[in-house]
Backbone as JSON, one array per atom type, in Angstrom:
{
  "sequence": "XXXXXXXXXXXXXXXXXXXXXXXXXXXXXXXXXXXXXXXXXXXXXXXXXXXXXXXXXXXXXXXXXXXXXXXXXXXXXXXXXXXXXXXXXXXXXXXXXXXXXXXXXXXXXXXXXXXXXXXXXXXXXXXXXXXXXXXXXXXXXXXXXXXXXXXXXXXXXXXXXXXXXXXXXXXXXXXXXXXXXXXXXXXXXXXXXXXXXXXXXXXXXXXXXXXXXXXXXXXXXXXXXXXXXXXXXXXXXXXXXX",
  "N": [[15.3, -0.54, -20.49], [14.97, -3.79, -21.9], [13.22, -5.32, -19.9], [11.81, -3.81, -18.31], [10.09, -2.5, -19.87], [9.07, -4.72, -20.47], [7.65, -4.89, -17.93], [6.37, -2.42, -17.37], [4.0, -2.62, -19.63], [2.68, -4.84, -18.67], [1.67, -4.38, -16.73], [-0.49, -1.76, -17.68], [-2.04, -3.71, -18.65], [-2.81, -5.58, -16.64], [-4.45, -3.34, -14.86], [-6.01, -2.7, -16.6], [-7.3, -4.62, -17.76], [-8.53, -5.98, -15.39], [-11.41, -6.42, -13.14], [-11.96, -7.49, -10.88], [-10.52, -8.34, -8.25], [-7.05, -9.99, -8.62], [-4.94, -12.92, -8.69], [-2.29, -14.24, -10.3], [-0.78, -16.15, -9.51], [-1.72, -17.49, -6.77], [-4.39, -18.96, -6.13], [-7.55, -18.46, -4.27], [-6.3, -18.66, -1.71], [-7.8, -18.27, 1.05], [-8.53, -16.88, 4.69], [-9.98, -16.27, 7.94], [-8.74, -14.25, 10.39], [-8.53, -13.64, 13.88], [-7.68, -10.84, 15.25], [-5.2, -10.04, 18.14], [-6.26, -7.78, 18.95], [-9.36, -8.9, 19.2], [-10.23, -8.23, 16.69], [-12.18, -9.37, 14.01], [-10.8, -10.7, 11.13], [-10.91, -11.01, 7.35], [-9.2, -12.2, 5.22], [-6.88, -12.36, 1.81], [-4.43, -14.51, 0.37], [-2.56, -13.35, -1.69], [0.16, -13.71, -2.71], [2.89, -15.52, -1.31], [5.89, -15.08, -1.28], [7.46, -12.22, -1.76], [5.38, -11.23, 0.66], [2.1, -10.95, -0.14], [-1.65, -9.3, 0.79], [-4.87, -9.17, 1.22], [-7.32, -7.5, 2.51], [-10.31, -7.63, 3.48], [-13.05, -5.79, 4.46], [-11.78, -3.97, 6.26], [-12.27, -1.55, 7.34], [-15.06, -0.09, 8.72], [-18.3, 0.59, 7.44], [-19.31, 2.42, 9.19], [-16.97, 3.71, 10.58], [-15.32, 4.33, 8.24], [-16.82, 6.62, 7.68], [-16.3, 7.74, 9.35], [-13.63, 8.48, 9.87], [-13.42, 9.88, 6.79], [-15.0, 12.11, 7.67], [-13.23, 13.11, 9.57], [-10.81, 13.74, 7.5], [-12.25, 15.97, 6.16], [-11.59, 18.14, 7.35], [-8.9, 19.0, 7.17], [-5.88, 20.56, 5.02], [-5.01, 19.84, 2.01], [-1.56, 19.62, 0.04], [-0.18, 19.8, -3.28], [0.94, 16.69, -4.68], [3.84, 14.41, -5.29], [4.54, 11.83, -8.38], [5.38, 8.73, -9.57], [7.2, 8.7, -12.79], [6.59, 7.18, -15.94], [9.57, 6.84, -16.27], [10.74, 6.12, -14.15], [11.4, 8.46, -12.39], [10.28, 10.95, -10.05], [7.61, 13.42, -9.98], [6.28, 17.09, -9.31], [3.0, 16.84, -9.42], [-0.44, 17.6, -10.79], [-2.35, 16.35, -10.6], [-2.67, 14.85, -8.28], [-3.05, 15.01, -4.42], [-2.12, 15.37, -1.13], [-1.6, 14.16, 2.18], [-0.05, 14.28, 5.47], [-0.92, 12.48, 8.07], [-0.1, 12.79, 11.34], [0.03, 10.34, 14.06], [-0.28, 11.42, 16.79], [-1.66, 13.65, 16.38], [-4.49, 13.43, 15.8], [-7.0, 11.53, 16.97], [-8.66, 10.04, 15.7], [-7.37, 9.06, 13.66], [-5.0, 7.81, 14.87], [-6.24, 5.52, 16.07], [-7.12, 3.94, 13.51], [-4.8, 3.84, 12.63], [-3.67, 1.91, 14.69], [-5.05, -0.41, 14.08], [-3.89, -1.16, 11.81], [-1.61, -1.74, 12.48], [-2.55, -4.15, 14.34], [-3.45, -5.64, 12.49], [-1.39, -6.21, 10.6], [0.68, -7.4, 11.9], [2.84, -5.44, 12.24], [5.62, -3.91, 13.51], [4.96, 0.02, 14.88], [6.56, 3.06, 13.48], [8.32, 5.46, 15.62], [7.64, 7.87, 15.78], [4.66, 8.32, 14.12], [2.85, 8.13, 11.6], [0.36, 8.96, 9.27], [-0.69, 8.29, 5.91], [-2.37, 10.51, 3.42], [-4.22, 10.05, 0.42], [-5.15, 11.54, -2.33], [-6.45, 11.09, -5.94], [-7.23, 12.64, -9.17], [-9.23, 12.5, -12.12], [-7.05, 10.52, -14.4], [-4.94, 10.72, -13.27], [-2.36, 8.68, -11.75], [0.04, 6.2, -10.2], [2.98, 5.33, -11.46], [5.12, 2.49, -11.86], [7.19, 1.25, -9.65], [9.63, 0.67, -6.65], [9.54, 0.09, -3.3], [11.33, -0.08, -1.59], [14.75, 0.54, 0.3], [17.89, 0.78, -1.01], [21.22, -0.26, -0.63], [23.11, 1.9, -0.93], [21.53, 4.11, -1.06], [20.97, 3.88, 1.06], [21.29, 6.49, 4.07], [23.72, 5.97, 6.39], [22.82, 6.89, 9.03], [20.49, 7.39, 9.32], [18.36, 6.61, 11.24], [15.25, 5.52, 10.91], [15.93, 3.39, 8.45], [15.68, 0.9, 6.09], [12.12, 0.38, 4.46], [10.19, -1.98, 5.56], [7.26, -2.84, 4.2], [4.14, -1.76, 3.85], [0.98, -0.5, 4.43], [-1.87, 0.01, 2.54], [-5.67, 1.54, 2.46], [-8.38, 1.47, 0.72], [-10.19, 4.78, 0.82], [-12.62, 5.19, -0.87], [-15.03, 4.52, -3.43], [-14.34, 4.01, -6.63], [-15.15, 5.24, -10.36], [-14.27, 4.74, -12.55], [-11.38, 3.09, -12.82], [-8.68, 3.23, -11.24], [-7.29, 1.12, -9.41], [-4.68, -1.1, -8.15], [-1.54, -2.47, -8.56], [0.91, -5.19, -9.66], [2.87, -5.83, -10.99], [4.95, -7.56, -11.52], [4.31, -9.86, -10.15], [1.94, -10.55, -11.21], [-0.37, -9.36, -10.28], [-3.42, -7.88, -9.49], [-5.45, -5.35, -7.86], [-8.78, -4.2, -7.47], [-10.63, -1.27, -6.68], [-12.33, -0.5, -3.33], [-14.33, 0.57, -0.84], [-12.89, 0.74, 2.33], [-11.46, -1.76, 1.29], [-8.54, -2.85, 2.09], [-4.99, -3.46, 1.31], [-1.83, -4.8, 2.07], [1.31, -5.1, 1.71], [4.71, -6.91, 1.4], [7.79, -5.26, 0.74], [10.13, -6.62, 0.99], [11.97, -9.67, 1.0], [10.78, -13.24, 3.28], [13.21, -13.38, 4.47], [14.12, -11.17, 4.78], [15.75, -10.0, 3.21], [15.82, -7.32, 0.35], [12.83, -7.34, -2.33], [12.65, -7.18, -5.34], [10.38, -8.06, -6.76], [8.46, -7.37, -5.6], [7.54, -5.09, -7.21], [5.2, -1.75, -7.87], [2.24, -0.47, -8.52], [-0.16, 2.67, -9.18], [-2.79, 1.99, -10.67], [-4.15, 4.17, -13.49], [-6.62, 6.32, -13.13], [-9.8, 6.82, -14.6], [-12.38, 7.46, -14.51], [-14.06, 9.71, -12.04], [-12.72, 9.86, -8.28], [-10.56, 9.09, -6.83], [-9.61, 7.67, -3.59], [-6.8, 7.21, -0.82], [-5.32, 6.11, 1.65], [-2.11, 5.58, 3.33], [0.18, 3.35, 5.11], [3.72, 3.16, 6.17], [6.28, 0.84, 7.19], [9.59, 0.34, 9.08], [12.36, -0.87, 9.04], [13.9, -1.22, 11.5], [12.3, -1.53, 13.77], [11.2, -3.96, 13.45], [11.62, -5.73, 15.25], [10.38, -8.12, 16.51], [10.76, -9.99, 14.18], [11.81, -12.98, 13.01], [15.24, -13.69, 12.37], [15.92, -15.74, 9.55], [18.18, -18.31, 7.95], [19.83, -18.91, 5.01], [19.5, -21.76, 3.07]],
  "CA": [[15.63, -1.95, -20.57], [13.52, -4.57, -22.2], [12.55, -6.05, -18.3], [10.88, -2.15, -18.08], [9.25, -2.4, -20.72], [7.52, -5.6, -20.13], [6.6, -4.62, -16.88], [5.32, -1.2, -17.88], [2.89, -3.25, -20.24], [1.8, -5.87, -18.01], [1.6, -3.3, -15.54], [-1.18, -1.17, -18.25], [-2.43, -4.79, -19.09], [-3.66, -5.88, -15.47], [-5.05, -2.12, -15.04], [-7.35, -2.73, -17.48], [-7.75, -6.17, -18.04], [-9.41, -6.8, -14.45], [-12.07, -5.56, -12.5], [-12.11, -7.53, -9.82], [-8.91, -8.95, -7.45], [-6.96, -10.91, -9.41], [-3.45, -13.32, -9.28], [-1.57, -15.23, -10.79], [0.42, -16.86, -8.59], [-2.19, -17.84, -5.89], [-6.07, -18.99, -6.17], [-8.6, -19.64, -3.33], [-6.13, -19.16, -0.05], [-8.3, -17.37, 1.94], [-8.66, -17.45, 5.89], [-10.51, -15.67, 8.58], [-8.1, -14.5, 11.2], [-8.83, -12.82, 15.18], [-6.21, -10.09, 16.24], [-5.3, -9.63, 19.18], [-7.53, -6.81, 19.87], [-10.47, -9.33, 19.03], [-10.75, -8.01, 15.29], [-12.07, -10.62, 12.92], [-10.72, -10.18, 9.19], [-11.21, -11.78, 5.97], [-7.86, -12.09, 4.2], [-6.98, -13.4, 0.94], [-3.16, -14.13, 0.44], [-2.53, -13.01, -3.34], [1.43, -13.88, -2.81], [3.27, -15.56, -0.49], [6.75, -14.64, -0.96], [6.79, -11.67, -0.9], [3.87, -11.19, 1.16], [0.85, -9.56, -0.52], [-2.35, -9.8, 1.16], [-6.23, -8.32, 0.56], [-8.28, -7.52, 3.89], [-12.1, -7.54, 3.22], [-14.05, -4.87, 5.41], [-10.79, -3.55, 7.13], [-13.07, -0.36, 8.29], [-16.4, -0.72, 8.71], [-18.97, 1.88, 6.67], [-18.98, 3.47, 10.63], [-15.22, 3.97, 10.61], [-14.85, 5.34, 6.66], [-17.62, 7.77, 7.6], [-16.01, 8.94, 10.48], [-12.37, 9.02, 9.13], [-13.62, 10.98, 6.09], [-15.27, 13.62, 8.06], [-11.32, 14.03, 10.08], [-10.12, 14.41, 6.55], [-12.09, 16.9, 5.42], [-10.65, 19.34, 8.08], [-7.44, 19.09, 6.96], [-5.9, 21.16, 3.98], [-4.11, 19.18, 1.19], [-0.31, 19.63, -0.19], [0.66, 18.68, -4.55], [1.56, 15.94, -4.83], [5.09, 13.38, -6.18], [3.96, 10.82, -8.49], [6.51, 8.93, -10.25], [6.48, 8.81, -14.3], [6.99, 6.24, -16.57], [11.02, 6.68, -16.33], [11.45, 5.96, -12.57], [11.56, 9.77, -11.55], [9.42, 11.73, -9.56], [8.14, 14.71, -10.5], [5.1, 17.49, -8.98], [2.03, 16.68, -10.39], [-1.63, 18.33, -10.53], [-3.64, 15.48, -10.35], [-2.73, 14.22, -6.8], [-2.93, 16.03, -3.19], [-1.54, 14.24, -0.12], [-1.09, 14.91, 3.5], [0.33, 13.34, 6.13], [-1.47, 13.21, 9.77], [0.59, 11.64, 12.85], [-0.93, 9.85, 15.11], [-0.31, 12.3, 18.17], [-2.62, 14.84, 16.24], [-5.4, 13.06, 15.6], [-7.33, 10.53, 17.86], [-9.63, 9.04, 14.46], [-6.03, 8.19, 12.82], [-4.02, 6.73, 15.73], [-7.01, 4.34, 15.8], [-6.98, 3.72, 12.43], [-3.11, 3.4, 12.7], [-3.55, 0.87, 15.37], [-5.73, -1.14, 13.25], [-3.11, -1.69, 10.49], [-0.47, -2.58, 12.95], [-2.76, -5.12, 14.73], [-3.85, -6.84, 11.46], [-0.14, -6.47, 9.65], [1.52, -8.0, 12.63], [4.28, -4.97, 11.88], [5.26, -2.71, 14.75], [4.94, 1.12, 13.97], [7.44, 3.75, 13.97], [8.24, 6.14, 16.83], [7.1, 9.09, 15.15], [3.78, 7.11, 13.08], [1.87, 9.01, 10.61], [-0.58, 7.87, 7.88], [-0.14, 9.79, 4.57], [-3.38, 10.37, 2.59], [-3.72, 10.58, -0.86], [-6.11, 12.2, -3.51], [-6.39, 11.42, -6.96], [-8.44, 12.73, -10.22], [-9.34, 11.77, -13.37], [-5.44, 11.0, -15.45], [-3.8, 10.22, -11.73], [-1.67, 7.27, -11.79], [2.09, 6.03, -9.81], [3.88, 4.21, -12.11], [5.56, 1.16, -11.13], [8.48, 1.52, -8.7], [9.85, 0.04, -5.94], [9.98, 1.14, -2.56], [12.83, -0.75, -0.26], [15.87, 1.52, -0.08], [19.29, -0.02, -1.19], [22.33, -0.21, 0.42], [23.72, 3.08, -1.63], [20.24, 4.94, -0.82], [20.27, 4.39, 2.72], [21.88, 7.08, 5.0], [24.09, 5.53, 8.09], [22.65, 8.45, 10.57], [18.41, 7.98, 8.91], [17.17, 5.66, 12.54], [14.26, 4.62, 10.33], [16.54, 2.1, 7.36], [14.93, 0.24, 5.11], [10.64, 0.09, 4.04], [10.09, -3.21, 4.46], [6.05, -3.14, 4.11], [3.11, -1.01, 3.25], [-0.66, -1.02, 3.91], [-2.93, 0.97, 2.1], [-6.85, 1.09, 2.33], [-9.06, 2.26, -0.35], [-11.54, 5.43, 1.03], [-14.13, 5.17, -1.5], [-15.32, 3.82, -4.53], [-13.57, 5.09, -8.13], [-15.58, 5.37, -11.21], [-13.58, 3.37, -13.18], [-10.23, 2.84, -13.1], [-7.96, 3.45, -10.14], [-6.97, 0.12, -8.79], [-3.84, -1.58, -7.59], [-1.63, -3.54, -9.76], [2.16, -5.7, -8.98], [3.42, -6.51, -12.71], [5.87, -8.76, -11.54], [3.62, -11.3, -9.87], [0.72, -10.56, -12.07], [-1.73, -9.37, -9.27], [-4.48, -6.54, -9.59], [-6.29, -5.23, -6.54], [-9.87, -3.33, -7.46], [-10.8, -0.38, -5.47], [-13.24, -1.01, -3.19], [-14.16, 1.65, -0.22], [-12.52, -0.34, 3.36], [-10.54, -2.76, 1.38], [-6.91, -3.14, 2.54], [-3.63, -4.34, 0.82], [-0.67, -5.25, 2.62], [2.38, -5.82, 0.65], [6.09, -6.64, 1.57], [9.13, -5.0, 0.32], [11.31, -7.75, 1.46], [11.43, -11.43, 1.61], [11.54, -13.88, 4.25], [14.71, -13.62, 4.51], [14.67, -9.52, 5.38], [15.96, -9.04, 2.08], [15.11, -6.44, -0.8], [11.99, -8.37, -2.88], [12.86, -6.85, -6.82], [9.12, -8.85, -7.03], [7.46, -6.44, -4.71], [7.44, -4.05, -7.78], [3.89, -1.99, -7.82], [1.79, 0.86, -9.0], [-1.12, 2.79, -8.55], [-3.28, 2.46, -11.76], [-4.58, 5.23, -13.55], [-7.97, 6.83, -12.71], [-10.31, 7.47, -15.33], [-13.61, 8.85, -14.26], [-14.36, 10.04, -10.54], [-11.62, 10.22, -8.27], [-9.78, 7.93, -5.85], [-8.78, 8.48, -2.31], [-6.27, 5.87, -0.28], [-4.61, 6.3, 2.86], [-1.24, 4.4, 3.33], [1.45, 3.69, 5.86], [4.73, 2.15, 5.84], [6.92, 0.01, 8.47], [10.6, 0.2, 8.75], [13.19, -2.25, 9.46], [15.03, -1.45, 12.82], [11.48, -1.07, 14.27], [10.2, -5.13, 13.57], [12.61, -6.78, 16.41], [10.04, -9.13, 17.19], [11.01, -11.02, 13.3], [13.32, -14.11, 13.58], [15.98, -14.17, 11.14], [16.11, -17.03, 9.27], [19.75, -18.75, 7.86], [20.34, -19.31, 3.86], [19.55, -23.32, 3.08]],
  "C": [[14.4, -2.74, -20.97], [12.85, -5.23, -20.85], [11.93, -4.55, -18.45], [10.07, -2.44, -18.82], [8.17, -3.47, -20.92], [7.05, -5.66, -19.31], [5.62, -3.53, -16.9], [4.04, -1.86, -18.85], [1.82, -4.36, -19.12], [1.27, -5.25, -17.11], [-0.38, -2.43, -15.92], [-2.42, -2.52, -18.02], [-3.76, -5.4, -17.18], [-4.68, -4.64, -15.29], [-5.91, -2.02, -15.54], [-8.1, -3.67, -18.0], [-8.41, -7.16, -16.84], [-10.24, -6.11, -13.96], [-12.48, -5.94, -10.97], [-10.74, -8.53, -9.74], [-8.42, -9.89, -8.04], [-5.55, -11.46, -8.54], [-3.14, -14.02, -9.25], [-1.1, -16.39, -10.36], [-0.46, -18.07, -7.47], [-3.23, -17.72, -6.15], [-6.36, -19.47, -5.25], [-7.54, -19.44, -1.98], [-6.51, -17.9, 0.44], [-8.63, -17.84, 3.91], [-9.2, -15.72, 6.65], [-9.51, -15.82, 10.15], [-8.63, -13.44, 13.03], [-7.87, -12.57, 15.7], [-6.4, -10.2, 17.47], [-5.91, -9.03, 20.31], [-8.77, -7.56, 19.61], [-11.07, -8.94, 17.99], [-11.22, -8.9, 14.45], [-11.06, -10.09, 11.8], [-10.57, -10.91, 8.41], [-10.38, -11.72, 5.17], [-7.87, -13.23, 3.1], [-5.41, -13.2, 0.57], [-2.77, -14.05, -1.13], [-0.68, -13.64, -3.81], [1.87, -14.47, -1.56], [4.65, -15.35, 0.27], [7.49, -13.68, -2.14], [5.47, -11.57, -0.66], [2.65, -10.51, 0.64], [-1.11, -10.2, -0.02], [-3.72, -8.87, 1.18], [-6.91, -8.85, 2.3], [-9.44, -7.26, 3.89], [-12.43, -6.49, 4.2], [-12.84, -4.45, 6.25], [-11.57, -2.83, 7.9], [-14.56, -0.72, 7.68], [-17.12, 0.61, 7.96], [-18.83, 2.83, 7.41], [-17.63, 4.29, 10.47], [-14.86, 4.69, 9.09], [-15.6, 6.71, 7.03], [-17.03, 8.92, 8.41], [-14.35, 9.24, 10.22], [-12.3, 10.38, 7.84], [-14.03, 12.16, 6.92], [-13.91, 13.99, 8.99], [-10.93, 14.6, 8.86], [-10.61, 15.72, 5.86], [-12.31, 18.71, 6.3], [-9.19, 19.78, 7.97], [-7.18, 19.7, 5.13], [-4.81, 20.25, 3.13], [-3.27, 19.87, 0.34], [-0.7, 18.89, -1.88], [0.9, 17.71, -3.69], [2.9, 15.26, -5.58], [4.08, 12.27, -6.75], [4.91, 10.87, -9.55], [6.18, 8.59, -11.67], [7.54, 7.66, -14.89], [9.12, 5.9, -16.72], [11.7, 6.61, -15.09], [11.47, 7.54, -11.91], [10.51, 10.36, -11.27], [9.18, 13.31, -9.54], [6.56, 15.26, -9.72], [3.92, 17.04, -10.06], [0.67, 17.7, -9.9], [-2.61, 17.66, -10.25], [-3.91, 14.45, -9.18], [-2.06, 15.46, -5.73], [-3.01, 14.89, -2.1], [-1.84, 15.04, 1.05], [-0.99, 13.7, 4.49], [0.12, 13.79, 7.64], [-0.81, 12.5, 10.49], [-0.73, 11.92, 13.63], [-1.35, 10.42, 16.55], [-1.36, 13.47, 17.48], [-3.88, 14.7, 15.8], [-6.01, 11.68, 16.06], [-7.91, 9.56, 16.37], [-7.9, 8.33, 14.25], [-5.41, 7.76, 13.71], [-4.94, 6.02, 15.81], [-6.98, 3.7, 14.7], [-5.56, 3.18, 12.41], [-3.02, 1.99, 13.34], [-4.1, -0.78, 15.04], [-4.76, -1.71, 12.01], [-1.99, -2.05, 11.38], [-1.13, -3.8, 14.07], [-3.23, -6.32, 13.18], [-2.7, -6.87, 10.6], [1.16, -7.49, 10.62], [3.02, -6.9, 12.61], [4.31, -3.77, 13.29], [5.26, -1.04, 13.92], [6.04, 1.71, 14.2], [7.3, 4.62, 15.48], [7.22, 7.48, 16.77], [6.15, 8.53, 13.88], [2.96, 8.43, 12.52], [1.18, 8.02, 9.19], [-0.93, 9.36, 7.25], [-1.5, 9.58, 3.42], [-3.47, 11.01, 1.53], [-5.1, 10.64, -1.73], [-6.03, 12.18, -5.32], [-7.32, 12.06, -8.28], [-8.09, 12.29, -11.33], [-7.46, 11.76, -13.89], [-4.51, 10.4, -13.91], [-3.81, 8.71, -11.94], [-0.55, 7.09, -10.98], [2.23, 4.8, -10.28], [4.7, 3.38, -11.25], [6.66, 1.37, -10.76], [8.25, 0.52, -7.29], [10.15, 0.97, -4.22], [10.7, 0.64, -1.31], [13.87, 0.5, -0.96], [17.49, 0.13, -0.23], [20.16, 0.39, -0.64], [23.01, 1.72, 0.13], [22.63, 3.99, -1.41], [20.5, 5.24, 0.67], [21.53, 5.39, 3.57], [21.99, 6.32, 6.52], [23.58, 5.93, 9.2], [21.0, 8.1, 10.36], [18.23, 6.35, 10.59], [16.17, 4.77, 11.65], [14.89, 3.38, 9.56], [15.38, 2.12, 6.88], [12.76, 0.1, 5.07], [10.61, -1.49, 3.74], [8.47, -3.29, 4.65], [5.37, -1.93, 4.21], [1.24, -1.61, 3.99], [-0.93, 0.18, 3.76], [-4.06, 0.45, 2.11], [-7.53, 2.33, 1.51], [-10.14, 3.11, 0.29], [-12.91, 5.44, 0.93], [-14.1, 4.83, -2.93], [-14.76, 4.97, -5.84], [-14.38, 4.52, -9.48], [-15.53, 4.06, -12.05], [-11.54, 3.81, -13.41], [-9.39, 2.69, -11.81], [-7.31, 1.96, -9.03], [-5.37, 0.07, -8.42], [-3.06, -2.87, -8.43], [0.27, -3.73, -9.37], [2.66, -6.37, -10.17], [4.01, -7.79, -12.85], [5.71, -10.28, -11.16], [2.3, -11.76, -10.32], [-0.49, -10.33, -11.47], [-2.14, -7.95, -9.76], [-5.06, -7.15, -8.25], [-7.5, -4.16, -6.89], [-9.68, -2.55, -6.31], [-11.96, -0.69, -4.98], [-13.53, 0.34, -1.51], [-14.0, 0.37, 1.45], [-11.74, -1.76, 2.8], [-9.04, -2.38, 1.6], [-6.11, -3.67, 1.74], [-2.48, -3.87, 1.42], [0.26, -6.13, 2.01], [4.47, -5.9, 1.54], [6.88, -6.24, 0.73], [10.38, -6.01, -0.07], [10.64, -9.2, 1.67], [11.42, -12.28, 2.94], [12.18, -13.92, 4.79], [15.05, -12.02, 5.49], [15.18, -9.16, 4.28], [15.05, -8.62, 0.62], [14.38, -7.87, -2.0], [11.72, -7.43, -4.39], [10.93, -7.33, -7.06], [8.22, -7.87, -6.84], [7.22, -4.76, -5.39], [5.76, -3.36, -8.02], [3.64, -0.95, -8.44], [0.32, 1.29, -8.98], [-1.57, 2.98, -9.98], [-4.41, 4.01, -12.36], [-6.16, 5.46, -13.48], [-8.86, 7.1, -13.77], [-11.62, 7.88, -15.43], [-13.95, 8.5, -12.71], [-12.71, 9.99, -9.52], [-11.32, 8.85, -6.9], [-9.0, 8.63, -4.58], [-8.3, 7.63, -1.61], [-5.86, 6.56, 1.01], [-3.44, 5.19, 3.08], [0.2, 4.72, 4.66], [2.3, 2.89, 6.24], [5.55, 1.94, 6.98], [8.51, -0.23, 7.81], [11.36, -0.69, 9.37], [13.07, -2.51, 11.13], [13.42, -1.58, 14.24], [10.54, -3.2, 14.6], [11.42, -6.01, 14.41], [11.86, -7.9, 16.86], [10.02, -10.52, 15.79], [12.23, -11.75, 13.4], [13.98, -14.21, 12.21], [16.39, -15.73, 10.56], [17.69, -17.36, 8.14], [18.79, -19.8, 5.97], [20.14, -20.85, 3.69], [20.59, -23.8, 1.83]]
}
């Protein structure tokens, strides 16, 4: 469809046309907020509906150093990465794995950290899914709320409505973060954060909240990301159609 096709471009277009955090939509609202647990953080809101939001120093140099050395006890799985036609297919140039939080003390901290600064509760069964790319690694632009015809009556979890990922470590050149539809790029940066919604305001599916992981082209890129499902955020107030 011609809408594909001008997002697949704008999509290339941001990718390579920024180098540092860009968008469209929103300049300059930045604020310094204190979780709960007494976290500072340095957010910058790139969107506001849907939500997309950039967290300065999420982990501290301390905290990357000591997360990397958990990861590199653990053995990495191929990877899915989806291709320019919406489908997902094995690839060679990404390796994943996914640690729950009951098997690793570094990552349920880490975990706890993205659900005190996302405001989102976690699942029952929480895991954070880490990902590896090299040179040529890319995920094309897709969407990741499930639709009514997707979702299984019996799946407990429903619907993805939100995401954070934080960038490991620094990428050569290329590897960033990029949302076609609202014209935002996110550089890689090693401890920055992005937190994106699925869904609007409203609780419903955000067509907007389309994204992709740009492609890598020298050194390699490593993220960590983990996603929040519906039946799980009971403490959001539904709001009524005007």
């Amino acid at each position: 469809a011609l809408k594909d096709i001008r997002n697949w471009l704008t999509y290339k277009n941001l990718c390579t046309g920024y180098k540092v955090t860009h968008s469209k939509n929103v300049n300059g609202i930045c604020k310094t907020m204190v979780t709960p647990s007494l976290r500072v953080a340095k957010v910058e809101v790139l969107n506001e509906d849907p939500l997309v939001e950039v967290y300065e120093d999420f982990l501290s140099p301390k905290e990357l150093d000591e997360f990397s050395s958990e990861l590199s006890t653990y053995t990495f799985e191929p990877g899915l990465a989806s291709n320019e036609d919406g489908t997902n297919d094995n690839v060679t140039f990404k390796m994943q794995k996914d640690i729950y939080n009951v098997d690793n003390k570094v990552v349920d901290e880490i975990q706890k950290i993205f659900d005190d600064l996302t405001g989102l509760l976690p699942d029952v069964e929480d895991y954070t899914q880490v990902i590896k790319y090299r040179p040529g690694g890319q995920f094309s632009p897709h969407l990741d709320f499930y639709t009514e015809d997707q979702l299984d009556p019996d799946d407990e979890l429903g619907n993805r409505v939100g995401h954070a990922m934080i960038f490991l470590q620094d990428v050569e050149l290329g590897g960033g973060f990029a949302m076609p539809e609202l014209g935002i790029y996110v550089s890689p940066s090693p401890g920055r954060m992005v937190h994106w919604r699925n869904v609007d305001i409203n609780g419903e599916n955000a067509p907007l909240s389309l994204h992709g992981g740009c492609r890598v082209y020298s050194g390699n890129k490593q993220v960590a990301i983990k996603d929040y499902h519906q039946p799980f955020q009971k403490h959001w107030v539904c709001r009524e159609q005007v």
